[in-house]
C-alpha positions as CSV (number, residue, x, y, z in Angstrom):
1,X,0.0,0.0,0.0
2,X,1.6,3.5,-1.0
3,X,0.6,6.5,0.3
4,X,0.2,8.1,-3.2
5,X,-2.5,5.1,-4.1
6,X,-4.3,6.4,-1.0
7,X,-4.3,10.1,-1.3
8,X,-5.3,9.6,-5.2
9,X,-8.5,7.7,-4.1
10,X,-9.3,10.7,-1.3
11,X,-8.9,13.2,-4.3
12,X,-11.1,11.0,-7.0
13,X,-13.8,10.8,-4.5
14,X,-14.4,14.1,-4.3
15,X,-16.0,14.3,-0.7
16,X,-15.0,13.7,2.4
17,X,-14.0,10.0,3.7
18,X,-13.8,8.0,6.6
19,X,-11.7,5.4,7.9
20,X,-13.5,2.7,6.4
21,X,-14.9,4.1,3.5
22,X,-11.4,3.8,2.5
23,X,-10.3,0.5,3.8
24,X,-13.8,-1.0,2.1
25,X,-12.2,0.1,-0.8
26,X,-9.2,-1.1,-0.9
27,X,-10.3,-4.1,0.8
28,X,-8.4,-4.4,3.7
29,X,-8.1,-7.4,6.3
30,X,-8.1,-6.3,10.0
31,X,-3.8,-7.0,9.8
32,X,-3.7,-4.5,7.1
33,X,-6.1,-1.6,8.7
34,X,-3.3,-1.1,10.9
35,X,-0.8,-0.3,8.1
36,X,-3.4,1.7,6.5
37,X,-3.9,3.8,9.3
38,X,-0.4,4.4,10.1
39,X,-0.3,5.9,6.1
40,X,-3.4,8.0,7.0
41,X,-0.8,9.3,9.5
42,X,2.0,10.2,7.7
43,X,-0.2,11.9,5.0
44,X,-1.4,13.9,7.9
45,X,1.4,14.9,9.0
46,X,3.0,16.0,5.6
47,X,0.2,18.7,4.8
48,X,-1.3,16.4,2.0
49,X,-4.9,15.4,3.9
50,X,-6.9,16.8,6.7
51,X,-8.8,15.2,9.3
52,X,-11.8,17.3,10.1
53,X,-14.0,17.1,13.4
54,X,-16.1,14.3,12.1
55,X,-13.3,12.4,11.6
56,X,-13.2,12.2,7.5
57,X,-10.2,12.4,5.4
58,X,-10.2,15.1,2.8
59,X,-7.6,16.3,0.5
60,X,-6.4,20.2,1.8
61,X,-8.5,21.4,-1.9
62,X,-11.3,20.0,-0.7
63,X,-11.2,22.0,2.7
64,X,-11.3,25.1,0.6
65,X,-9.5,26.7,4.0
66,X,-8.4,30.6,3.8
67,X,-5.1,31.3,4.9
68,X,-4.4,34.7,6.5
69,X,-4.7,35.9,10.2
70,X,-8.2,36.8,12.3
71,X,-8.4,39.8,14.4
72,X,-10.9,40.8,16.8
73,X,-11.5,43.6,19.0
């Protein structure tokens, strides 16, 4: 399983996807959820998905998040 494989399947989707959306798809056994999530992971933590509050995997595009600061009085 490479991490590019999974990311291209979060960006063909389209929408927002959880955990086993994804593993359904790729047809994972329990022994290889645990390599799938550890991929999840490391996409994470290179900027290339998110993980909103639901818990769904989206590509940062998909997000459509503004960068920029917020101030308030």
């Amino acid at each position: 399983m490479k991490p590019e494989e999974v990311l291209e399947f979060i960006k063909k989707s389209g929408r927002p996807l959880s955990f086993r959306e994804i593993s359904d798809f790729f047809a994972f056994k329990a022994s290889e959820r645990k390599k799938l999530k550890r991929t999840l992971k490391e996409l994470l933590l290179q900027g290339k998905i998110l993980r909103n509050r639901k818990n769904l995997y989206l590509t940062i595009k998909e997000a459509k998040l503004v960068t920029g600061f917020f101030e308030a009085h």
